[in-house]
C-alpha positions as CSV (number, residue, x, y, z in Angstrom):
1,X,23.1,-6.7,6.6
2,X,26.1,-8.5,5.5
3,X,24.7,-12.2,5.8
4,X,21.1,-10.8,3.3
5,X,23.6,-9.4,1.1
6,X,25.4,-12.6,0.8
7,X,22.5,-14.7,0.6
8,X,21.1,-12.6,-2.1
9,X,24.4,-12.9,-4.1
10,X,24.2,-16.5,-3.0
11,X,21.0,-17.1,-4.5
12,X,21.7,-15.3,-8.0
13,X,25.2,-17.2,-8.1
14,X,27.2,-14.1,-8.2
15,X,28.6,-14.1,-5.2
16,X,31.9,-15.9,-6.5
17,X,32.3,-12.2,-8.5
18,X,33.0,-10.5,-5.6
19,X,36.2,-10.4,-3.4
20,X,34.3,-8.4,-0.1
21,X,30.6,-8.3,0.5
22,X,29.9,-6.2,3.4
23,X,26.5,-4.9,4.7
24,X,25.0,-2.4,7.2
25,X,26.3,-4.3,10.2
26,X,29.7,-4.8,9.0
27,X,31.0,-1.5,10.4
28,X,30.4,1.1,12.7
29,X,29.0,3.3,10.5
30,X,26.6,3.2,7.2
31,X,26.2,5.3,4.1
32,X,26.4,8.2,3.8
33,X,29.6,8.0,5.7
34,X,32.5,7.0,4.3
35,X,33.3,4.3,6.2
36,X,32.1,1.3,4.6
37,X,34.2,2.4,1.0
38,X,37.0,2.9,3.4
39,X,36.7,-0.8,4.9
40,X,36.5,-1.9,1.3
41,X,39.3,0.4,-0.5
42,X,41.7,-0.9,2.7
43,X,40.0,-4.8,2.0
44,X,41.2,-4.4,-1.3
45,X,44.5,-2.4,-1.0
46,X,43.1,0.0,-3.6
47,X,43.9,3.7,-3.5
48,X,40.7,6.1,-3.5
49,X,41.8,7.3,-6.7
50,X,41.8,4.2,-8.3
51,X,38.1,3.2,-7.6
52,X,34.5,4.1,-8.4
53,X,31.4,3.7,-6.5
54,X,27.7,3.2,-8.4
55,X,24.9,3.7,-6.9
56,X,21.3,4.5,-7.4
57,X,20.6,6.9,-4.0
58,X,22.0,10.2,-2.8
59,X,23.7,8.3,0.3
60,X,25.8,6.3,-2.5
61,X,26.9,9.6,-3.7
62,X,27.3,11.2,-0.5
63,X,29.4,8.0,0.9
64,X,31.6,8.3,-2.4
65,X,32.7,11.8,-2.1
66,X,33.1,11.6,1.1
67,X,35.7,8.5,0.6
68,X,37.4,10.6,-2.1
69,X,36.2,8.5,-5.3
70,X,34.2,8.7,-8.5
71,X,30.8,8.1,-8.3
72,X,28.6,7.1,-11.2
73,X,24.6,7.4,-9.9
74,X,21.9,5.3,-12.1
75,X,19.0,7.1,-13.3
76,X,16.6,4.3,-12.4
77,X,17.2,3.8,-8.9
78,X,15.0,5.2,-5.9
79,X,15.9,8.5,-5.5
80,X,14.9,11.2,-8.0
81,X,17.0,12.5,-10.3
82,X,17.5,15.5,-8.6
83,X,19.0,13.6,-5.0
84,X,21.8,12.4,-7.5
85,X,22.7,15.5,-10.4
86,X,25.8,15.9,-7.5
87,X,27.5,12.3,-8.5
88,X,30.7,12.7,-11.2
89,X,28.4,10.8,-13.4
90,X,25.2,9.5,-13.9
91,X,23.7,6.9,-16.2
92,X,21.0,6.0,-17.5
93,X,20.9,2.1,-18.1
94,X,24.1,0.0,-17.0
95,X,25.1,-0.8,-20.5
96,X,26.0,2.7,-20.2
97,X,28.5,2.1,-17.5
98,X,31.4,0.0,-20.0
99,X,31.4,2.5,-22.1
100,X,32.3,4.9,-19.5
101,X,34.7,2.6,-17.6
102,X,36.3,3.2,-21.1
103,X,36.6,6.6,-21.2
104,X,37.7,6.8,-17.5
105,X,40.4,4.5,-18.4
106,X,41.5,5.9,-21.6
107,X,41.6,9.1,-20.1
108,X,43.9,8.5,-17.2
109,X,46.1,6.2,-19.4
110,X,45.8,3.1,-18.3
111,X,45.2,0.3,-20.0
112,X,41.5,-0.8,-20.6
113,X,40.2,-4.0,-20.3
114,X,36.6,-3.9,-20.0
């Protein structure tokens, strides 16, 4: 739900990082469908291509390809490993995900900032 979601944000101060917070209830539809990274991309005016979903279950993945966008799956999360091989990436720790927001960057030639 979109009011725990913001409460937990709330709580660890981080939810001043974020420019949407939307839950389970927020639209008609949950993961895996597509719809909530839709809501989001159109939020945000980004283009599918320009965006990246991480996750640590199949459903992230499954909502991600759906939606048309890179999807980076932790290792440690609450699926096995096997629920998540199918992501474009997986990781195994999140220091591991700068390095790759990087190389995603470098590669499609745009500037990198991370």
């Amino acid at each position: 739900m979109k009011s725990l979601s913001r409460r937990v944000l709330d709580g660890l101060d981080l939810s001043h990082y974020f420019d949407v917070i939307i839950g389970s209830d927020t639209t008609r539809e949950r993961k895996p469908s597509p719809v909530p990274i839709l809501k989001v991309l159109s939020e945000l005016h980004v283009q599918s291509g320009e965006a990246l979903i991480v996750g640590d279950s199949n459903y992230d993945v499954d909502a991600g390809k759906a939606a048309g966008i890179t999807t980076v799956a932790v290792t440690y999360g609450y699926r096995p490993r096997e629920l998540i091989a199918h992501a474009d990436f997986l990781i195994d720790r999140m220091t591991d995900l700068v390095p790759l927001l990087r190389e995603l960057r470098s590669f499609r030639g745009e500037r990198v900032y991370a």
